[in-house]
C-alpha positions in Angstrom: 0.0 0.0 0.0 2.5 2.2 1.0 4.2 1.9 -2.7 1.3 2.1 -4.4 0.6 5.5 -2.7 4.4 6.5 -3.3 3.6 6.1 -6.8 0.3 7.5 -7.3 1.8 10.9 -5.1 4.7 11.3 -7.7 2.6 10.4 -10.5 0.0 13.4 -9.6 2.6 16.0 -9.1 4.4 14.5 -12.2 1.1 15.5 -14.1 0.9 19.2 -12.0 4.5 19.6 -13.3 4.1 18.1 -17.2 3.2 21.7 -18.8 6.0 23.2 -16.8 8.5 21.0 -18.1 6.7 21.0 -21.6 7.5 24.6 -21.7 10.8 24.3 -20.5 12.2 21.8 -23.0 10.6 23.8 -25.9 11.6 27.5 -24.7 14.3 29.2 -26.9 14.7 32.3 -28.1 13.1 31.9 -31.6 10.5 29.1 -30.0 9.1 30.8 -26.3 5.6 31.6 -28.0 5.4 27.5 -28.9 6.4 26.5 -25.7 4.1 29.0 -24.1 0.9 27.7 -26.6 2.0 23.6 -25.6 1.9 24.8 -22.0 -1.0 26.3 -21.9 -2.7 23.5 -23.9 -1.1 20.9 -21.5 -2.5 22.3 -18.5 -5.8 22.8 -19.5 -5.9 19.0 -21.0 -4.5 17.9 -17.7 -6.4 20.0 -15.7 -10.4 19.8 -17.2 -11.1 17.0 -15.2 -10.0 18.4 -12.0 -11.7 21.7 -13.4 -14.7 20.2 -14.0 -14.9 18.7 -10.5 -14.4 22.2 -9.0 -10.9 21.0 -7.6 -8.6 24.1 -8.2 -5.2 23.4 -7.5 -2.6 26.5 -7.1 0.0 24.9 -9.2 -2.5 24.1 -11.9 -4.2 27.4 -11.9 -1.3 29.2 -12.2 -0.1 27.3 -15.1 -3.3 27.9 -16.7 -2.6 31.6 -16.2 1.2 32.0 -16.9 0.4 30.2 -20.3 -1.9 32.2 -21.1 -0.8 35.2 -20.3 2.7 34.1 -23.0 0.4 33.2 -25.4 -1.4 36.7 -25.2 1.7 39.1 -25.1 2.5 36.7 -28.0 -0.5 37.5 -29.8 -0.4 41.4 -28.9 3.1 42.6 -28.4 6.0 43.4 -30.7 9.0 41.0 -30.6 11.4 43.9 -29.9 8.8 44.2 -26.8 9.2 40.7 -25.7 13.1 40.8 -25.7 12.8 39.8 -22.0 10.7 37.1 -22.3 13.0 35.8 -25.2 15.6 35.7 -23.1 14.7 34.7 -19.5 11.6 32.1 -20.5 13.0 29.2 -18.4 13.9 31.3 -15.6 10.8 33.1 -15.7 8.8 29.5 -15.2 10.8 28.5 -12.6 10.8 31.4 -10.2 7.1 31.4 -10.4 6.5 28.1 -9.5 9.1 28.5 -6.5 7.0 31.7 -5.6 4.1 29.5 -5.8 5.3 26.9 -3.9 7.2 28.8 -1.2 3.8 31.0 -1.1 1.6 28.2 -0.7 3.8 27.3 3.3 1.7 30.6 4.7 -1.7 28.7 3.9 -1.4 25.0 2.3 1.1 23.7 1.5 1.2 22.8 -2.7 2.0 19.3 -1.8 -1.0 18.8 0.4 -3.6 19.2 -2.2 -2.2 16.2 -4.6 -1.5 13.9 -1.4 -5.1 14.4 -0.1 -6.0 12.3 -3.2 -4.1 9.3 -2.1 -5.0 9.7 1.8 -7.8 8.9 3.9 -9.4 12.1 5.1 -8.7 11.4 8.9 -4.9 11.6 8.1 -5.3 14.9 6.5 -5.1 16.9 9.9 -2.1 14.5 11.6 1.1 16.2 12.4 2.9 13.6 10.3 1.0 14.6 7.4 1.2 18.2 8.0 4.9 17.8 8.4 5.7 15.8 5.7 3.5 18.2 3.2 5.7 21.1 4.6 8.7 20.0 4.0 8.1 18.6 0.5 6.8 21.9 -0.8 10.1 23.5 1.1 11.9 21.4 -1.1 10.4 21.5 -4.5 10.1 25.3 -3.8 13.5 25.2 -3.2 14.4 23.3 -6.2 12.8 25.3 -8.4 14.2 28.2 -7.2 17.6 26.9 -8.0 16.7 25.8 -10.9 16.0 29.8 -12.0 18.8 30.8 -10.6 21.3 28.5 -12.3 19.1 29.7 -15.8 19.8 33.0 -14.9 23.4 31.9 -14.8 23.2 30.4 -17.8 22.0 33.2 -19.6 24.7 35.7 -18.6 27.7 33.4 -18.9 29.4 32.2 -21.9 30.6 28.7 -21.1 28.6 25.7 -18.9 24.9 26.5 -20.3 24.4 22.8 -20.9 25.3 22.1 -17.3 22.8 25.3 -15.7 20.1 25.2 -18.1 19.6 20.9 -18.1 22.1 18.4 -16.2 22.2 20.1 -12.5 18.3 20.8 -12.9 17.4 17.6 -14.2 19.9 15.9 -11.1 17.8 18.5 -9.1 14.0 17.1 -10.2 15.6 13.5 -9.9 16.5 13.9 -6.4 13.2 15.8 -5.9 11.5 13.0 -7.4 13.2 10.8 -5.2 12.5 12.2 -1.9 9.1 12.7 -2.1 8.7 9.0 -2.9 10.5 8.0 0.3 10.3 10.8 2.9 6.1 10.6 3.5 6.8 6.7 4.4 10.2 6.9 6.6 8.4 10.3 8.6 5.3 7.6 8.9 7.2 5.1 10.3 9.1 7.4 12.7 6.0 8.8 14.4 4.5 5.2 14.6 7.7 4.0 16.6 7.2 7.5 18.9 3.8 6.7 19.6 4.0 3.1 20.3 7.1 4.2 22.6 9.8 1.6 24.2 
């Protein structure tokens, strides 16, 4: 059970994440208003369902609106007007999902709302659960965060762009990935063995 939950929790945040990364792998300078249009299109395909149901995420709903927001300068604006967005696309994407995330600790946390859906209600108020979901949005917030900084280092130096712009953010999500997998069951199992004490 506890796998199974593992993977459905990774597999829902995979799917909050998709048009993120969609735009992110298709982003250049000549290609931005693309990436922007597949993003936005992503997250509303991935999204309807949850739409429909009246579920509003804040990652989801702020894809929805960063897309389309691109897709509208795109439509509107002059390309010597949209020199900034040409140039700092990726790092643009991932500071506001670290914004969102990091924002989302002063009410709930962004983790919480995909982990409800693979957790019995009566777990949703437990300080295991509360902790875990604060320290998982702590860490994608924070890995997202790095990941605009290392494109903003990218972007204004001439050698290493491969390394700032894909391998340490890709080692980044991996890890990310990783830890959200694991860290829900090993905090579990620590506050089973406090409560059942020596």
């Amino acid at each position: 059970m506890a796998q199974a939950n593992s993977g459905r929790r990774t597999g829902n945040l995979f799917f909050a994440f998709a048009p993120w990364i969609i735009f992110d792998v298709i982003a250049s300078p000549s290609t931005w208003e693309y990436a922007a249009l597949a993003g936005l299109v992503a997250a509303v395909a991935l999204n309807l369902p949850d739409l429909r149901r009246g579920s509003f995420k804040v990652l989801e709903v702020t894809g929805i609106a960063f897309f389309a927001l691109l897709s509208v300068l795109a439509l509107f604006l002059d390309r010597q007007d949209l020199y900034w967005v040409e140039r700092y696309a990726q790092v643009l994407s991932s500071a506001v999902i670290a914004v969102v995330a990091l924002g989302s600790l002063a009410f709930v946390p962004f983790t919480e709302q995909y982990a409800r859906e693979s957790t019995p209600r009566e777990v949703w108020g437990t300080p295991a659960f509360q902790h875990v979901n604060r320290m998982l949005t702590l860490l994608w917030g924070g890995v997202f965060a790095a990941t605009a900084l290392l494109g903003l280092l990218a972007v204004h130096t001439s050698s290493g762009a491969d390394w700032y712009n894909w391998i340490i953010p890709v080692v980044l999500l991996v890890l990310a990935v990783r830890v959200t997998e694991r860290y829900p069951d090993r905090v579990r199992e620590r506050y089973r063995s406090v409560r059942a004490g020596p």
